[in-house]
DRENGU-364676 format. One record per residue (C-alpha): x, y, z; residue in one letter. Coordinates in Angstrom, 1 decimal. Layout:
! DRENGU-364676
@c1 X; c2 Y; c3 Z; code A
...
! end
This chain:
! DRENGU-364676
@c1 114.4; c2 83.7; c3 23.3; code X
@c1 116.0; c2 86.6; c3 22.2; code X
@c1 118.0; c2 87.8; c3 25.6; code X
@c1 119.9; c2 90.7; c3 23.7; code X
@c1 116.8; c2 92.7; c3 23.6; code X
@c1 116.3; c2 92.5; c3 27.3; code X
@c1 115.9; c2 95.7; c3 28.9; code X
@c1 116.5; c2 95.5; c3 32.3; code X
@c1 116.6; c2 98.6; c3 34.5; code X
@c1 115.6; c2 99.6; c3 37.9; code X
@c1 111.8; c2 100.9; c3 38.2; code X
@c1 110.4; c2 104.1; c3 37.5; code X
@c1 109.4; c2 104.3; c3 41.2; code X
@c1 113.1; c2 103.7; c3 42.4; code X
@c1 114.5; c2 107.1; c3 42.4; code X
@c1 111.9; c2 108.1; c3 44.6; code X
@c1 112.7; c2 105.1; c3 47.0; code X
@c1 116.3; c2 106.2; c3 47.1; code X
@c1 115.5; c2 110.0; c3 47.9; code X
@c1 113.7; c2 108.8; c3 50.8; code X
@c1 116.4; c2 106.9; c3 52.3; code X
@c1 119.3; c2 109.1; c3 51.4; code X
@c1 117.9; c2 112.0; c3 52.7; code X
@c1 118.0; c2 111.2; c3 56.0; code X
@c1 121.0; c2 108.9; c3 55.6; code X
@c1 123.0; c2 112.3; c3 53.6; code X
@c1 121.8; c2 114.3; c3 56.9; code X
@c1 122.8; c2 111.7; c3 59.4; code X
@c1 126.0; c2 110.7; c3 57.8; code X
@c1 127.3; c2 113.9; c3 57.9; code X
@c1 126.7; c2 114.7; c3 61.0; code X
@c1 127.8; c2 111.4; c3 62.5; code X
@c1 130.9; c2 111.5; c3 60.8; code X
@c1 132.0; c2 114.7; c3 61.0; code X
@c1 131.1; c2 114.6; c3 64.9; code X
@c1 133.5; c2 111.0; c3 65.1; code X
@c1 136.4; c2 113.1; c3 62.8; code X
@c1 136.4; c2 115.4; c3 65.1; code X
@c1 136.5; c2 113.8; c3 68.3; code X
@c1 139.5; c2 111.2; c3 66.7; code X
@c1 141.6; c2 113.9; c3 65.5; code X
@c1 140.9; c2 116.6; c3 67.6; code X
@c1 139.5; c2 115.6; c3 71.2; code X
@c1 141.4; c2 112.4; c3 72.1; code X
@c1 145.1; c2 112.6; c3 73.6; code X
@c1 147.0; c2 109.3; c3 72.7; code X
@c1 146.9; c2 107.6; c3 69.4; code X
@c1 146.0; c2 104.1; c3 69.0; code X
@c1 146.3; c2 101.4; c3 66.0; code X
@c1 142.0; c2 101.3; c3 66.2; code X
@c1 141.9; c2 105.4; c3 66.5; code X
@c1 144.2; c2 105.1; c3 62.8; code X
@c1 141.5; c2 102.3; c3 61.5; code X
@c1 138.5; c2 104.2; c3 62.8; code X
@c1 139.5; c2 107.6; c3 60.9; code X
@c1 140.4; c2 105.8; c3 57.8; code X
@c1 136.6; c2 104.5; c3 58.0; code X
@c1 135.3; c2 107.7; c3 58.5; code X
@c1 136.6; c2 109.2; c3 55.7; code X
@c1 135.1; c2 106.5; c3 53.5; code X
@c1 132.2; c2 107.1; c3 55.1; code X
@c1 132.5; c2 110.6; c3 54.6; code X
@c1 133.4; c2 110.2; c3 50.7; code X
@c1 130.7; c2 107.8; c3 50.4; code X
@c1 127.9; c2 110.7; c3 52.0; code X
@c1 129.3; c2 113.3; c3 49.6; code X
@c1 128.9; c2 111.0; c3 46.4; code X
@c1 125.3; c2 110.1; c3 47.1; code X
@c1 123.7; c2 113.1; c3 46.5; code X
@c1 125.3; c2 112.3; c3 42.7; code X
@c1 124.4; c2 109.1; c3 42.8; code X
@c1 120.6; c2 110.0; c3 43.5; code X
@c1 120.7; c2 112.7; c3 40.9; code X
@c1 122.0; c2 110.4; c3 38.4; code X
@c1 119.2; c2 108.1; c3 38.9; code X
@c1 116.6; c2 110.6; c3 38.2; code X
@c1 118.3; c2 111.7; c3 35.1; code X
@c1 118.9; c2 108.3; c3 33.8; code X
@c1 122.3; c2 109.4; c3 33.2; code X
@c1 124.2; c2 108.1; c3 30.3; code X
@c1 127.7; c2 106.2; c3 30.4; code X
@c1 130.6; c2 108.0; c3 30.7; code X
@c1 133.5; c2 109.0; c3 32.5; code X
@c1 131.1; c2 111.4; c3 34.9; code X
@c1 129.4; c2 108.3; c3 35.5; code X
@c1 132.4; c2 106.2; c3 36.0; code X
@c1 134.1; c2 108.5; c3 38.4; code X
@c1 130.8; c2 108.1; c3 40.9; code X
@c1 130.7; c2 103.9; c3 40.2; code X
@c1 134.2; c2 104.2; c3 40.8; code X
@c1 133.9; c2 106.3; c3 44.1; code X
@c1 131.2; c2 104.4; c3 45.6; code X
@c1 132.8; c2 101.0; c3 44.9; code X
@c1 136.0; c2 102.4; c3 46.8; code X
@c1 134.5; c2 103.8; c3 49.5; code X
@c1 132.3; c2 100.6; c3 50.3; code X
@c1 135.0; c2 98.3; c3 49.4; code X
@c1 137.1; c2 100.2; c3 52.0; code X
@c1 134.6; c2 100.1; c3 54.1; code X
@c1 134.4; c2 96.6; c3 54.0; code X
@c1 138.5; c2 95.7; c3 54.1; code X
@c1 139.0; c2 98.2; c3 57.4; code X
@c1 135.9; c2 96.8; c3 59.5; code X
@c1 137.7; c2 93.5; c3 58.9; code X
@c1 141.3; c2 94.9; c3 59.7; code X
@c1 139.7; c2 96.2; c3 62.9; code X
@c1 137.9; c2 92.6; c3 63.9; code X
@c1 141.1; c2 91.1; c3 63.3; code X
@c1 142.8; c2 93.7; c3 65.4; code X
@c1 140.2; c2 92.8; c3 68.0; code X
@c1 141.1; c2 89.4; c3 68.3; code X
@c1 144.7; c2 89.3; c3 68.0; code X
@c1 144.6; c2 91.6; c3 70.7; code X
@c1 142.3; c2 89.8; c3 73.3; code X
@c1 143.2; c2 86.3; c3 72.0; code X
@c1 146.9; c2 87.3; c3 72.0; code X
@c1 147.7; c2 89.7; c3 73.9; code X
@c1 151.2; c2 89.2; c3 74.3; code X
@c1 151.9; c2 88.6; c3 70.6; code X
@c1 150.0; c2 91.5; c3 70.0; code X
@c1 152.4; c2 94.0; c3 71.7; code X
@c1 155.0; c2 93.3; c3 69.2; code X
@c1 152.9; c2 92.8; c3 65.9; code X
@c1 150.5; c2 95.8; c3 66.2; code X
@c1 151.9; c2 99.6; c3 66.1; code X
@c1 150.6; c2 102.6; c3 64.8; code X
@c1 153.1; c2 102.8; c3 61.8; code X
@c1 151.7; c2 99.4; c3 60.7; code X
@c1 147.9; c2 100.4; c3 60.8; code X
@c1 149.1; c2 103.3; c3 59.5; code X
@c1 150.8; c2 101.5; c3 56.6; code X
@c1 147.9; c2 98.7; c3 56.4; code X
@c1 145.3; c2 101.3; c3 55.9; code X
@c1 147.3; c2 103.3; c3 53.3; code X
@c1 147.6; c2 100.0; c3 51.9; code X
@c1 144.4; c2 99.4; c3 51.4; code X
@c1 143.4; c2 102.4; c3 50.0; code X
@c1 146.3; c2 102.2; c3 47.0; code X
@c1 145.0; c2 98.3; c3 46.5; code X
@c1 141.7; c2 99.1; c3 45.9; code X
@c1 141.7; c2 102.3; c3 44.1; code X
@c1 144.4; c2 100.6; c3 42.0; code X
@c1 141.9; c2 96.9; c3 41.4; code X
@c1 138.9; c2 99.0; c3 41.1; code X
@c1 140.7; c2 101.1; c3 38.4; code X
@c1 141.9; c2 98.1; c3 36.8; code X
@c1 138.2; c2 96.6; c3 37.2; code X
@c1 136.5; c2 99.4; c3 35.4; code X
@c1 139.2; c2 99.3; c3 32.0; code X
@c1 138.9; c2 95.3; c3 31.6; code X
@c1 135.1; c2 95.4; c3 32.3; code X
@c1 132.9; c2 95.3; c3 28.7; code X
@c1 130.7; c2 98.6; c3 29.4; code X
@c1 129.5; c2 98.8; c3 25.9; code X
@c1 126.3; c2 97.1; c3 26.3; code X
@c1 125.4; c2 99.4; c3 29.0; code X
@c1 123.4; c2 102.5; c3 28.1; code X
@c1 122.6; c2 103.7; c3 32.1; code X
@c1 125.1; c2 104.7; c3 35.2; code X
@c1 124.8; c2 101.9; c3 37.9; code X
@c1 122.6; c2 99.5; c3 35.7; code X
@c1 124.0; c2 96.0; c3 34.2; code X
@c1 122.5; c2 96.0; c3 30.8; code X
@c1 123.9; c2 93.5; c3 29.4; code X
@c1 123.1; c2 89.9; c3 30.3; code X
@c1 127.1; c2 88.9; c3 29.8; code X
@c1 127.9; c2 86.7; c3 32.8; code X
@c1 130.7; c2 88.9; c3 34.4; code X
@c1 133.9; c2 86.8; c3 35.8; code X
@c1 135.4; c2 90.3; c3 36.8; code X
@c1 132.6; c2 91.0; c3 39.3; code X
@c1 132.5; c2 87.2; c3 40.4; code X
@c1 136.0; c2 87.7; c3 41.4; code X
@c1 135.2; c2 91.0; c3 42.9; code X
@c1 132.4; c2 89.8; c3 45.4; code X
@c1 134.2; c2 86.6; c3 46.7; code X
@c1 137.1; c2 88.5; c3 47.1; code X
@c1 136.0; c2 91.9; c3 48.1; code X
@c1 133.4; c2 90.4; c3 50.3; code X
@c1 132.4; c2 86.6; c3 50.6; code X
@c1 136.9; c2 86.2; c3 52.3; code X
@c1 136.2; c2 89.3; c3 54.6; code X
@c1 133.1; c2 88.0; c3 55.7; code X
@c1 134.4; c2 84.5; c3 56.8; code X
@c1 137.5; c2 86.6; c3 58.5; code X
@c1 135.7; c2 89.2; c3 60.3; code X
@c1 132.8; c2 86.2; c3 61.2; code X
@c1 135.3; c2 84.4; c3 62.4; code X
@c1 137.2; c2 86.9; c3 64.5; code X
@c1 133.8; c2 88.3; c3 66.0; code X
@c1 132.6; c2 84.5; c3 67.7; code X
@c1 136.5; c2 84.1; c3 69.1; code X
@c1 136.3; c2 87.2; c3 70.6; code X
@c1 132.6; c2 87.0; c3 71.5; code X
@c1 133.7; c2 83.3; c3 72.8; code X
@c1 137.0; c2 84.7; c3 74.6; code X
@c1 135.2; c2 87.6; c3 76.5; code X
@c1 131.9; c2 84.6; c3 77.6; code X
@c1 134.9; c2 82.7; c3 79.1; code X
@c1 136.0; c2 85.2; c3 81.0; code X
@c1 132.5; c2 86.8; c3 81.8; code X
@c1 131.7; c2 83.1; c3 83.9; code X
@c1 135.6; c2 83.0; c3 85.6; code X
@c1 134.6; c2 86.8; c3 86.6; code X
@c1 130.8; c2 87.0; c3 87.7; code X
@c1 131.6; c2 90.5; c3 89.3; code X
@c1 132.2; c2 91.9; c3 85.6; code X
@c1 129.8; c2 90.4; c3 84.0; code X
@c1 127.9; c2 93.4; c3 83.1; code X
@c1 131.1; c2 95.1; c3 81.9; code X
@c1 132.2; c2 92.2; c3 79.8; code X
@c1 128.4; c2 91.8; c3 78.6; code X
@c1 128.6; c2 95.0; c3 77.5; code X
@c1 131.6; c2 94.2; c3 75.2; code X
@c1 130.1; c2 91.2; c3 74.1; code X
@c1 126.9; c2 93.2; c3 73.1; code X
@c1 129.5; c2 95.6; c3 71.0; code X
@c1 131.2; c2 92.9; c3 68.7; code X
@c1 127.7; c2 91.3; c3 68.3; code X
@c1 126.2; c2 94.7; c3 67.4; code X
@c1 129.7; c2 95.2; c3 65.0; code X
@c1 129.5; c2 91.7; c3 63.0; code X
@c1 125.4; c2 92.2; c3 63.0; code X
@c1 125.4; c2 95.3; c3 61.3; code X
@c1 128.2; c2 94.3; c3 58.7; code X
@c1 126.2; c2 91.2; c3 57.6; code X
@c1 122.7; c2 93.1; c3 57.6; code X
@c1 123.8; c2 96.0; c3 55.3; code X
@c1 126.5; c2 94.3; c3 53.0; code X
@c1 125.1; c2 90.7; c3 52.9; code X
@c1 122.4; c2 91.2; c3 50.6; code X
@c1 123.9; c2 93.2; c3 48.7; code X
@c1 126.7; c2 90.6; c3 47.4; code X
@c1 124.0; c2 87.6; c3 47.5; code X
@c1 121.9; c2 89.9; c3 45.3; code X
@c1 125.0; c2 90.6; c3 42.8; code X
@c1 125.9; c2 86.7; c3 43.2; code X
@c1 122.3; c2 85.8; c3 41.9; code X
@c1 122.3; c2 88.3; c3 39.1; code X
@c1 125.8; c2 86.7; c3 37.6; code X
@c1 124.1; c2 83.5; c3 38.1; code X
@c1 121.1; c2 84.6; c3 36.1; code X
@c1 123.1; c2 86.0; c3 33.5; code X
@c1 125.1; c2 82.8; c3 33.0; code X
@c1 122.0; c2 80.3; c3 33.0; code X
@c1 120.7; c2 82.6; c3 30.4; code X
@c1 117.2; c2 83.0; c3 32.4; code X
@c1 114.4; c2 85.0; c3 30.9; code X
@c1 114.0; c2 88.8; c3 31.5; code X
@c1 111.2; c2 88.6; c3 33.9; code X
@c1 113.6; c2 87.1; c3 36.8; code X
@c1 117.1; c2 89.3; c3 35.5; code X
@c1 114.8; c2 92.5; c3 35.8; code X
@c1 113.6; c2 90.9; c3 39.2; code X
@c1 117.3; c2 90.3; c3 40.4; code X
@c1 117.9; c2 93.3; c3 39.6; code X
@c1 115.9; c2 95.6; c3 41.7; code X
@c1 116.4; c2 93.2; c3 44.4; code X
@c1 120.4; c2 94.7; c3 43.9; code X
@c1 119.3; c2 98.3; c3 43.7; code X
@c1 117.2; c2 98.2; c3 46.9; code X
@c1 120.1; c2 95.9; c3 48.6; code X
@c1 122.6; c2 98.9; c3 47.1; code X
@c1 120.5; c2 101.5; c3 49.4; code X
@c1 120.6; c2 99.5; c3 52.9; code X
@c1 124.3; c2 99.0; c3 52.4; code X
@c1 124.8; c2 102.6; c3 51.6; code X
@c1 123.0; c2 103.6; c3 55.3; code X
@c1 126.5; c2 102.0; c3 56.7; code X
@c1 127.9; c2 105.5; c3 56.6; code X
@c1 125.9; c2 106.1; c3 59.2; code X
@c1 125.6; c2 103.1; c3 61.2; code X
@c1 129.7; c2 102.6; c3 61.3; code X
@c1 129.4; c2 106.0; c3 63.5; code X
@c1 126.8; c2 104.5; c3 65.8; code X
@c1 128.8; c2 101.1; c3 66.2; code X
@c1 132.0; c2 102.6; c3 66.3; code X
@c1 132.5; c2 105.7; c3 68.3; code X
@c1 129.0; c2 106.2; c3 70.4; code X
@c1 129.8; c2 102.8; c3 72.1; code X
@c1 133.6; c2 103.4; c3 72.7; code X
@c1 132.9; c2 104.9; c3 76.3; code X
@c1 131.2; c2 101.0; c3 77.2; code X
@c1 134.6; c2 99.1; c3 75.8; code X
@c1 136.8; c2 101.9; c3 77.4; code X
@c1 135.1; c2 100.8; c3 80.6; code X
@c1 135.5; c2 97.0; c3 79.9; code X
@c1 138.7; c2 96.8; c3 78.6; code X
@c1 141.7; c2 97.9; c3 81.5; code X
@c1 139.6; c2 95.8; c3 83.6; code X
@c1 139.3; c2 92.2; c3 81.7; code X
@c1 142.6; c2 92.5; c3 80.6; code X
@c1 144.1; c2 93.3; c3 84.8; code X
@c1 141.9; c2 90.1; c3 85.4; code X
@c1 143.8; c2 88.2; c3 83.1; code X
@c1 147.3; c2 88.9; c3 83.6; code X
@c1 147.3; c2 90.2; c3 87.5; code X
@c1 149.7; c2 88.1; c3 88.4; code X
@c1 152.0; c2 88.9; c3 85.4; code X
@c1 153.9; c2 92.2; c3 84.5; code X
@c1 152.4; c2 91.9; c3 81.2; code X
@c1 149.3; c2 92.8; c3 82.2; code X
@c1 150.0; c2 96.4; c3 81.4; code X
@c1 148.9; c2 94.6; c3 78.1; code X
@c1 145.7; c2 96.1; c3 78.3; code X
@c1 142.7; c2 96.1; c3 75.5; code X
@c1 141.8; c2 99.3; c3 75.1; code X
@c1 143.8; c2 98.4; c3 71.8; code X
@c1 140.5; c2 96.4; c3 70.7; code X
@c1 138.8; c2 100.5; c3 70.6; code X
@c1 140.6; c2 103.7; c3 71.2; code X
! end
């Protein structure tokens, strides 16, 4: 079979598909986000190293609302290769990549600050989430730059379509490690803490519904991470696959609109990081002084306190 003349592009009836979701999404998102910017920079008194994390993810999820009107536009254009088109694959692999990297800085926050409380006070600081999320913004603007000069675009004709049927080892690399790692970290992180806070719910029965509440928060966190990114990275896993077992056109073309539908729900995490993030603060605010007095009552470190784990 002749797999260089496969043509494999979304369907004609996707750019409809996405203009249904991303008009809502567009007007949630910026509302959402621009409320949470807002209230972290302007309405709360004391800084905290989760207040740094959670503006750095709203402004990716900002950047990422203001690209997909583009995005959307360029898909009912079919528009051509080129640097145009680069600069929005570019900026929406960024964005969701950064995306990505600070949910996972914040779960690990999380649970070296409940785990470890009294490490915690000396390794966390705001000048190091600071520097961590400034960090990973120069990382993977630099990689992603770096990803789009080695990649081989000349086989494809169309701005966020895989043409060609080249098994890429560049975007291999770029899912396990972009993804698949942060995944097992933030998984991880999520079911110690969720563990920790169940410990303490059955030691404390007269908080349980605070600590329930907090429980229902990193569940509702790790939940939403897997169910918009998840297929996603499965769907660009089985496309490389495809490519390299050289299957026919039929399942590549199939693979691939699985991708572009998966691209869609991942993209409505704009919004839902808003939801998960700041509208259920005020529940963790409540929790936190409260499990963390439990813990270390009879200590003067219990001024160790987890509000850390939100604001």
């Amino acid at each position: 079979m002749n797999l260089s003349s496969c043509s494999i592009t979304a369907y004609e009836s996707f750019p409809l598909v996405q203009l249904c979701v991303y008009i809502p999404v567009l007007l949630l998102g910026i509302l959402l986000n621009v409320l949470a910017l807002w209230v972290f920079c302007c309405k709360l008194g004391k800084w905290t190293e989760t207040r740094v994390y959670m503006v750095n993810l709203t402004v990716a999820d900002c950047l990422l609302v203001f690209i997909l009107p583009f995005k959307t536009l360029s898909q009912f254009h079919q528009l051509k290769v080129g640097r145009w088109c680069l600069a929005l694959e570019g900026g929406c692999f960024v964005n969701r990549l950064m995306s990505i990297g600070i949910i996972t800085v914040v779960a690990a926050d999380r649970y070296l600050a409940i785990k470890y409380p009294l490490k915690a006070k000396v390794l966390r600081s705001l000048q190091k989430a600071a520097f961590a999320s400034g960090f990973l913004w120069i990382v993977i603007i630099c990689v992603m730059s770096l990803i789009k000069k080695l990649e081989d675009q000349g086989q494809d004709e169309l701005c966020f379509e895989k043409s060609s049927i080249k098994p890429s080892v560049i975007t291999l690399c770029a899912i396990i490690v972009g993804f698949f790692i942060p995944l097992i970290i933030l998984s991880y992180c999520s079911i110690q803490v969720i563990a920790e806070l169940t410990r303490k719910k059955n030691e404390n029965c007269h908080k349980e519904k605070l600590i329930r509440k907090a429980v229902y928060i990193v569940s509702a966190n790790m939940t939403v991470f897997i169910i918009c990114f998840l297929p996603l990275h499965v769907g660009h896993l089985l496309r490389f696959i495809m490519d390299f077992i050289s299957s026919n056109c039929s399942a590549i073309q199939r693979v691939n609109y699985f991708v572009h539908l998966a691209s869609v729900l991942a993209n409505t995490n704009c919004c839902l990081d808003a939801i998960c993030y700041y509208f259920v603060n005020k529940e963790f605010k409540e929790a936190s002084p409260k499990l963390a007095k439990s813990k270390y009552e009879a200590s003067e470190e219990a001024e160790i306190q987890l509000p850390h784990i939100t604001l």
